[in-house]
C-alpha positions in Angstrom: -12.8 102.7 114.4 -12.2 105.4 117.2 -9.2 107.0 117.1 -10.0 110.7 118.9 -11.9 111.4 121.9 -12.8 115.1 122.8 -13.8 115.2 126.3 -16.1 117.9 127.9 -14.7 119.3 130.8 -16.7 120.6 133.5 -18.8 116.8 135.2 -16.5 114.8 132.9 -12.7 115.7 133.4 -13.4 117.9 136.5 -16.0 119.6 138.6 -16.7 121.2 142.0 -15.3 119.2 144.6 -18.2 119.3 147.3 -16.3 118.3 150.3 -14.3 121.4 150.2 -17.6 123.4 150.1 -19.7 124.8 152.9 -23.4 123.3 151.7 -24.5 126.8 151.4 -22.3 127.1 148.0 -23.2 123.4 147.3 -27.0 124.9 146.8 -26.6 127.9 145.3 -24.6 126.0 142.2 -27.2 123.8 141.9 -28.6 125.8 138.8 -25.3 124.0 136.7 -27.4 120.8 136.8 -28.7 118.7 133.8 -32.1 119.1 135.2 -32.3 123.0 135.1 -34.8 124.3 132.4 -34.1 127.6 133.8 -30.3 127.8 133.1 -29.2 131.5 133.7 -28.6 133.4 130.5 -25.6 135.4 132.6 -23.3 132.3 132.8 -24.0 131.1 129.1 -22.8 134.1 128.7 -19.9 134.0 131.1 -19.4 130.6 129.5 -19.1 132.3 125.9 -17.1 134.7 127.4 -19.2 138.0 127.0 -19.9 138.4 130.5 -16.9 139.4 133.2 -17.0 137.2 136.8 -18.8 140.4 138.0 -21.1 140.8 135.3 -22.4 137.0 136.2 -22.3 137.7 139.7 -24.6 140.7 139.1 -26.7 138.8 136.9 -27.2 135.3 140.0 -27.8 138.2 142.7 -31.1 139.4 140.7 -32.0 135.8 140.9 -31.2 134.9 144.2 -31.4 136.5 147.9 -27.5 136.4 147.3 -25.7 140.1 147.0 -23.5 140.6 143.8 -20.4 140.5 146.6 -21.6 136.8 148.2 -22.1 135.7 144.5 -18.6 136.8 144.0 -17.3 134.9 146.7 -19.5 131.7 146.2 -17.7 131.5 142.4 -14.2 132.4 144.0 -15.1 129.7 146.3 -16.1 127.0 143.8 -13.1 127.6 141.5 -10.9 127.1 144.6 -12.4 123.8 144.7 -11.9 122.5 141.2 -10.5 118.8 141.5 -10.1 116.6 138.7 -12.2 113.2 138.9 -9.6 110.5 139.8 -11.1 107.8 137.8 -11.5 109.8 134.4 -8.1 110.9 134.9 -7.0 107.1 135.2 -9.0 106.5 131.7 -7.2 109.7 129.9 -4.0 108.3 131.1 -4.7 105.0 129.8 -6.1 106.0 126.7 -3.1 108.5 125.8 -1.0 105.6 126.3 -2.9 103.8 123.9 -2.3 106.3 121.7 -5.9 108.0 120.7 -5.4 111.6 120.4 -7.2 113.5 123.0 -9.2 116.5 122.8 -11.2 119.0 124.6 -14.5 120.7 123.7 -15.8 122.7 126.4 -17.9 125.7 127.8 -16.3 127.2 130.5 -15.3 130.4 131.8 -11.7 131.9 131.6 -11.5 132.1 135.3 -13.1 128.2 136.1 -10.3 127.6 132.6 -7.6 128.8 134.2 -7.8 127.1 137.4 -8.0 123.9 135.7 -4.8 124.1 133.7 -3.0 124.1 137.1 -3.7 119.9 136.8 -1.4 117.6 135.7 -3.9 116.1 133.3 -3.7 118.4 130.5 -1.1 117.3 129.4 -2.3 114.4 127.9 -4.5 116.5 125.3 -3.6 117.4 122.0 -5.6 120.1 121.5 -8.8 122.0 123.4 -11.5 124.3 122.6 -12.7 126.3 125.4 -16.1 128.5 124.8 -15.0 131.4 126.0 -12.0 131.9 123.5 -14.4 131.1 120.8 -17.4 132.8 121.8 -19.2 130.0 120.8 -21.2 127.2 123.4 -22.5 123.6 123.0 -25.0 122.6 121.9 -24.3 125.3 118.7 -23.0 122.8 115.6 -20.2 125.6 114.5 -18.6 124.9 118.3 -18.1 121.2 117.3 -17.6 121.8 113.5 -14.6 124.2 114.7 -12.8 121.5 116.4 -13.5 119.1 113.5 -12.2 121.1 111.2 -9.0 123.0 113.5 -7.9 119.4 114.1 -8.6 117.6 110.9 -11.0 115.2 112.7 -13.0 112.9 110.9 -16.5 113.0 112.7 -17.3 109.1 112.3 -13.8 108.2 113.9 -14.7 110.5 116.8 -16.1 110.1 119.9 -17.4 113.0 122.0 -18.1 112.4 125.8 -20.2 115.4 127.8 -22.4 115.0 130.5 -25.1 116.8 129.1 -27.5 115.1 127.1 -28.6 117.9 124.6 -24.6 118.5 123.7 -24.4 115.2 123.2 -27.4 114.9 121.2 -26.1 118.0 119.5 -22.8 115.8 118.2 -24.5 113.0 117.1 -26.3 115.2 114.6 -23.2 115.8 113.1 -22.0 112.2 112.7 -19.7 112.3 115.9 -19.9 109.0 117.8 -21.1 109.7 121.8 -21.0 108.7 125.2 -23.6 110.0 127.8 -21.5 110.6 130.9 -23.8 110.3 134.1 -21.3 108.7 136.3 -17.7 109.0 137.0 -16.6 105.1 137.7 -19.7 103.6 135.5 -19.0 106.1 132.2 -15.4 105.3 132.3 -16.1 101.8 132.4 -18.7 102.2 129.4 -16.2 104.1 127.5 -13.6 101.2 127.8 -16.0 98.6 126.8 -17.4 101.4 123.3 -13.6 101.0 122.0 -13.4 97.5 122.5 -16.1 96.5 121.0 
């Protein structure tokens, strides 16, 4: 039986809202997608909290006709419009009053981090690991064995929700039950049905 759920953050909890960017920002994020085999090193290491929000911009302008100053201002620009996903708020909400204990497990910046805490929904969590506190970043095993073992969680009673497929690959090697998150309305939906059942 389920009885914790550690949520990644960034395409699950929250994300860029795209509405509030010009499409010009909307492109030159796309590297963050699941399909990217050519993730930039520079924000892992942002991520793991090595790198400074200059240090990544430096690192996007060598691979982009962006200069380090528009990179600067395209990440400015994309924290500014972090929104958290209505209906996955909805599910936390419902879940805390449930009473599962809520988690997070997630790599992020201390800049995208901080941003996020301004929402109401972090509140509902009993505990979160954030990558660049840690210096650790999915998919490593000691990332998710740190939160197992700060929080006492048993993995098999666990259920770990990220929208990337190798970090949840990366959990089920360790026991953890998952959930594949591709879609906001439909993964909510799945993950109401998982504890059900």
């Amino acid at each position: 039986m389920i009885k914790n759920i550690i949520f990644d953050l960034g395409g699950v909890v929250a994300g860029r809202n795209k509405s509030k960017c010009p499409a010009e920002i909307n492109e030159f994020f796309s590297f963050l997608s699941e399909e990217n085999e050519k993730f930039p090193r520079c924000w892992v290491e942002f991520d793991r909290g090595i790198f400074s929000q200059n240090q990544v911009a430096e690192g996007l302008a060598k691979l982009t006709d962006c200069s380090c100053s528009v990179c600067n201002d395209y990440i400015n620009r994309a924290i500014q419009a972090l929104d958290v996903f209505p209906y996955t708020e909805q599910l936390i909400q419902e879940l805390a009053a449930d009473g599962y204990r809520l988690f997070v497990l997630s790599n992020m910046s201390r800049e995208f981090y901080t941003q996020l805490l301004t929402f109401d929904v972090f509140r509902y969590f009993h505990g979160q690991v954030i990558s660049c506190y840690e210096h650790l970043v999915k998919p490593d095993p000691e990332f998710y064995k740190l939160i197992l073992n700060r929080f006492k969680l048993v993995p098999e009673a666990t259920l770990f929700v990220d929208d990337k497929l190798k970090n949840v690959e990366a959990a089920a090697a360790l026991n953890i039950q998952t959930l594949h998150f591709t879609d906001p309305v439909q993964s909510c939906d799945d993950i109401r049905l998982l504890l059900k059942s």
